[in-house]
C-alpha positions as CSV (number, residue, x, y, z in Angstrom):
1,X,91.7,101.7,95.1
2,X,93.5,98.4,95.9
3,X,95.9,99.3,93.4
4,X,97.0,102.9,95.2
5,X,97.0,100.9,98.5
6,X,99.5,98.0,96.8
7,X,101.4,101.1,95.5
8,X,101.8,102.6,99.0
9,X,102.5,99.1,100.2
10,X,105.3,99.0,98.2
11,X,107.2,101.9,98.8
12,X,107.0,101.8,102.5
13,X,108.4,98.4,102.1
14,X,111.2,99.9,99.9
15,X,111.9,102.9,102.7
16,X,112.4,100.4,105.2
17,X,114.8,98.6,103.7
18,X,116.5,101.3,102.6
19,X,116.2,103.3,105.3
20,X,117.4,100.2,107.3
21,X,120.5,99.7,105.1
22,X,121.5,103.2,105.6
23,X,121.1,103.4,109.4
24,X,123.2,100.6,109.7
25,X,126.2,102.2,107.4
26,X,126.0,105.6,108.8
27,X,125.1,104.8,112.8
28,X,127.9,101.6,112.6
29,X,129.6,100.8,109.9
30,X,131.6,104.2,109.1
31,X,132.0,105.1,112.5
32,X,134.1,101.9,113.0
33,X,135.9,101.8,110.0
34,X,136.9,105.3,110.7
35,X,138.2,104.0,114.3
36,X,140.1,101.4,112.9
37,X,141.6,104.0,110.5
38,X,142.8,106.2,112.9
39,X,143.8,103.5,115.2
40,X,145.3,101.8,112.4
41,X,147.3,105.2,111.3
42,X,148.5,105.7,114.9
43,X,149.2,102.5,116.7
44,X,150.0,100.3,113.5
45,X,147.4,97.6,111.5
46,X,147.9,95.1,114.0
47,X,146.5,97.2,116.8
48,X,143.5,98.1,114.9
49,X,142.8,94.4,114.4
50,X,143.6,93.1,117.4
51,X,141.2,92.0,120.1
52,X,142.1,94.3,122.6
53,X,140.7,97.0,119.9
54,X,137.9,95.5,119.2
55,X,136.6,94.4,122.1
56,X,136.3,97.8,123.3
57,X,133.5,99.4,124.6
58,X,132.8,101.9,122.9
59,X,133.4,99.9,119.2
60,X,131.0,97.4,121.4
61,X,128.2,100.1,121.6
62,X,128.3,101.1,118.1
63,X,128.2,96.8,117.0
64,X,125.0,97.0,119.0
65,X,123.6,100.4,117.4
66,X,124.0,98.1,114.1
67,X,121.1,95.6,115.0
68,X,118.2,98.0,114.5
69,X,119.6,98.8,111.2
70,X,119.6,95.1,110.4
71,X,116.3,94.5,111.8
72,X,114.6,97.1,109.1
73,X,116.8,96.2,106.9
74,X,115.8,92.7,107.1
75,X,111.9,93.1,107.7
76,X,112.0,95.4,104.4
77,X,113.5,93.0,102.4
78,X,111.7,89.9,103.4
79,X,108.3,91.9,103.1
80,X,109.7,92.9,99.9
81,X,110.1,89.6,98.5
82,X,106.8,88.9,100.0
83,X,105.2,91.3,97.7
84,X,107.1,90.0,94.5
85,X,106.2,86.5,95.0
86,X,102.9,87.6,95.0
87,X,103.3,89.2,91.9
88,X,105.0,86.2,90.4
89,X,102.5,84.0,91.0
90,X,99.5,86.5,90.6
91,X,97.4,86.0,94.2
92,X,98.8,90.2,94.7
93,X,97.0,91.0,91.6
94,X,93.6,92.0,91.2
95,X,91.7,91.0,87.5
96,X,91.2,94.0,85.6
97,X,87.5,92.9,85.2
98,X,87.0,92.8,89.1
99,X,84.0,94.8,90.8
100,X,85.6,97.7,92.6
101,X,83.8,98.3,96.3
């Protein structure tokens, strides 16, 4: 039984950090790269770069939409390696020979 639960453990961990990782590329990452494209194609490289760009409020919004992305991202991970250590160095496992409850 603590086996399943470990299991279950362990890919909720994994969804979070992936699920993390993706919010953070498709709710800020793409959106401003596509920006900067399109400002980039119309107004020159220079403008796209520049700090009048990208202190903008809207590319200010989307920098903030990023932090909940990073925030899974980063509690899936560290949980993650959490788990492995335990593995490593064998206080996660339970002895084959153990009485089950």
């Amino acid at each position: 039984m603590k086996n399943v639960r470990r299991l279950w453990m362990l890919v909720v961990v994994c969804s979070l950090a992936v699920l993390g990782l993706l919010r953070m590329a498709l709710l800020s990452l793409l959106p401003l790269g596509l920006m900067q494209t399109v400002a980039s194609v119309n107004h020159g490289l220079w403008y796209a770069r520049s700090e009048q760009f990208l202190d903008s409020g809207l590319m200010d919004t989307f920098k903030w939409l990023r932090v909940v992305g990073d925030t899974l991202f980063a509690i899936g991970t560290i949980t993650l390696s959490w788990f492995v250590l335990g593995l490593k160095t064998g206080w996660s496992l339970v002895p084959e020979d153990a009485p089950t409850k």
